[in-house]
Phi, psi and omega in degrees: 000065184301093185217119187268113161280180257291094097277311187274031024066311194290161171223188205291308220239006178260166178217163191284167195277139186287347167212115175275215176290126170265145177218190195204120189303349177296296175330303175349286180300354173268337201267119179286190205275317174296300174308338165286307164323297201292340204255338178282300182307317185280358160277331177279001192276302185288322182085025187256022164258011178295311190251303194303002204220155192281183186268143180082349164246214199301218171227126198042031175287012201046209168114302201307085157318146190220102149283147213173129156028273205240060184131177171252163154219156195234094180312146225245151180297080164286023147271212209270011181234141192325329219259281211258330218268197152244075160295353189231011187258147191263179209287331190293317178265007156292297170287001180256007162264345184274338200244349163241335158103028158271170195241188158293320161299349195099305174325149185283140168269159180266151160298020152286345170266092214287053171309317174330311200236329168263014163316293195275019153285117186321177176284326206270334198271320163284320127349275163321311172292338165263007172280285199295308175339284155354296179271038187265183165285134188259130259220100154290088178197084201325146171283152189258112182281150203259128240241065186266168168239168192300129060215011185259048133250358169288107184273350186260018186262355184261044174278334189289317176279349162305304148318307184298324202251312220266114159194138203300162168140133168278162175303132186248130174298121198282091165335336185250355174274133179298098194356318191289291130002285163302302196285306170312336169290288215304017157215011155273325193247345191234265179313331169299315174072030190269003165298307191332312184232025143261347152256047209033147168233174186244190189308326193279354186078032197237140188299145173268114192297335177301338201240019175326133158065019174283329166117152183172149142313131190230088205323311163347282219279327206046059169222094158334111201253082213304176172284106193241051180264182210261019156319160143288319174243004166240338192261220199243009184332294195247036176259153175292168147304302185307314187316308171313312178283330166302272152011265177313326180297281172248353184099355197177137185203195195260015152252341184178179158199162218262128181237171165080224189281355194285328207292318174281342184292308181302318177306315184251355176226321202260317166323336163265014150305130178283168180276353164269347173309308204301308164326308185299310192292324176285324184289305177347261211312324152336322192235044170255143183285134172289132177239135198316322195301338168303336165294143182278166176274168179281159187281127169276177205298325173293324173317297158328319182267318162290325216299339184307319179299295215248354187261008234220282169289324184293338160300317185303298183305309179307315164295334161276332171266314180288285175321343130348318182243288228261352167084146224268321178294005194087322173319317166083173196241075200276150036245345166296328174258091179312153153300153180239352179271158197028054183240098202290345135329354148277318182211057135348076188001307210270131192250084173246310191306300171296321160308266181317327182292330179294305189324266185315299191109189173143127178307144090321159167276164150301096186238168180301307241254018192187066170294317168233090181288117180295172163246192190223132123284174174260189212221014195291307199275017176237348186239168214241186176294317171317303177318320175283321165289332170314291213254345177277295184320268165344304163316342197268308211243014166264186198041031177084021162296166181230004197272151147315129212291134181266170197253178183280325155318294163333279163324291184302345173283319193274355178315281189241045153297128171289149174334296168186000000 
């Protein structure tokens, strides 16, 4: 579930809102203590100290550049203080910002601000989460206005893409479906917001609704955020419950483990998830419908002809660097060494993940349930792009992998890609 948040959040052609909800530590002191409790779990549910808050500072002091296309943006302070912070907004426009995707003022929020998916967070779940807000400390730290170029600094321009992408409502529960079921939609679609970098957008920046939950370049980031509908060979198909949940969870199960941006999502939101929330999310995505579009086309003849090339050496690398953690077969050591044989993260249409990760290198997070987390180093400064194409290629398609060969162009592109 690669979903950087929200950086990973970000989408192509949208920008974070220059103010999210503002609130006030005064409200705070009306709230009890159970209900404060509750809204710090549904913020760690939502993830929204992922964007506010920079990394080493304060918490939800906001700040945090998002570079883009087309500008930078600096994601806004939301805590409890009066001055810089939102300190002054009361729980009703606190929830008509979550539910109609308006600032207080009226102003349009841009859909970096995932309104989009928090539309359907109840009245009473918003409440909480403005409770606890209230009670964070409050972070003296002005918002920084976000340094876009024209014409994506025009806020009336997104009445057009509202229509098209946008509609209110809270979640309504599907009668035929099981409370187990419900619930995992209702924090997969809604405070998770994982349609967001897990479905494709289109030129307008808007999720293309045909491919929900298919997996898409999440351009920002350069990282790929695969699919997780019940394919079989691209999705969540032949995955276990436990495997998912493992996954979501501690970050790491005996199918895989999560780097990048997904890698900060499990650290700072779903490992503070109770394990029937993370279940309920698993039974969801379990049960998304497989669609064709998810199968790769077959490689054509050129392809055939690089894995020919390139794949000799790239055995070669693999066996002197690798094999060692990853097993001579691919197998891999699970639950520390992910397998790389049948691991549909390797071999994804998109070869952008297995290329950074050889590049980069790279942690699971440190979660309770996975407190020392093996790594991968990276291989940028011993191996060279040829080297790297080499040996991602030979992973994609050997021990009955199925994936396409990458090109040496590819590697060198993703070369001085930032982390995330």
């Amino acid at each position: 579930m690669l979903r950087f948040r929200h950086f990973r959040a970000l989408t192509v052609a949208v920008f974070i809102a220059a103010c999210a909800a503002p609130i006030g530590q005064a409200a705070a002191q009306g709230a009890d203590a159970a209900t404060v409790k509750r809204g710090e779990y549904l913020a760690r549910a939502g993830d929204c100290i992922a964007c506010h808050t920079l990394p080493a500072g304060k918490t939800f002091g906001g700040g945090r550049p998002m570079d883009t296309p087309f500008g930078t943006l600096y994601t806004p302070n939301i805590s409890s203080d009066k001055e810089t912070g939102i300190g002054k907004w009361t729980a009703e426009e606190f929830f008509a910002m979550m539910h109609t995707g308006k600032s207080r003022d009226g102003s349009l929020l841009y859909p970096a601000m995932p309104y989009t998916s928090y539309t359907k967070v109840t009245r009473a779940d918003s409440d909480a989460i403005y409770a606890f807000l209230m009670s964070t400390p409050a972070v003296h730290q002005p918002n920084r206005p976000h340094e876009l170029r024209f014409p994506f600094n025009r806020r009336e321009l997104l009445l057009g893409w509202r229509s098209l992408f946008f509609r209110e409502g809270v979640y309504e529960p599907d009668a035929s479906q099981s409370a187990e079921w419900n619930r995992g939609a209702y924090l997969v679609e809604g405070l998770g917001h994982c349609s967001m970098c897990h479905t494709a957008i289109n030129a307008l920046g808007g999720n293309v609704k045909s491919k929900a939950f298919e997996g898409g370049l999440i351009p920002i980031q350069n990282w790929y955020a695969p699919s997780l509908t019940s394919n079989k060979e691209a999705g969540l198909g032949d995955w276990s419950l436990d495997d998912i949940v493992g996954l979501l969870h501690a970050g790491v199960s005996n199918r895989g483990a999560v780097y990048g941006p997904m890698a900060e999502v499990v650290y700072d939101s779903l490992q503070y998830l109770t394990e029937e929330d993370v279940r309920a999310m698993a039974v969801y995505l379990k049960a998304l419908p497989a669609r064709s579009g998810d199968k790769s086309a077959p490689p054509s003849q050129a392809a055939v002809e690089e894995k020919t090339s390139l794949s000799p050496l790239g055995k070669k690398i693999y066996d002197a660097q690798c094999a060692e953690c990853h097993a001579a077969q691919g197998q891999g050591k699970p639950p520390d060494f992910p397998p790389l044989a049948n691991n549909q993260s390797i071999v994804m249409s998109s070869a952008v993940n297995p290329i950074r990760m050889v590049l980069n290198g790279g942690y699971p997070p440190g979660t309770f349930k996975n407190p020392k987390p093996y790594g991968m180093p990276p291989f940028a400064q011993s191996l060279s792009d040829v080297e790297v194409a080499a040996v991602v290629t030979y992973i994609r398609t050997a021990w009955g992998n199925r994936g396409t060969p990458v090109s040496v162009k590819e590697v060198n592109e993703l070369r001085s890609a930032p982390l995330y």
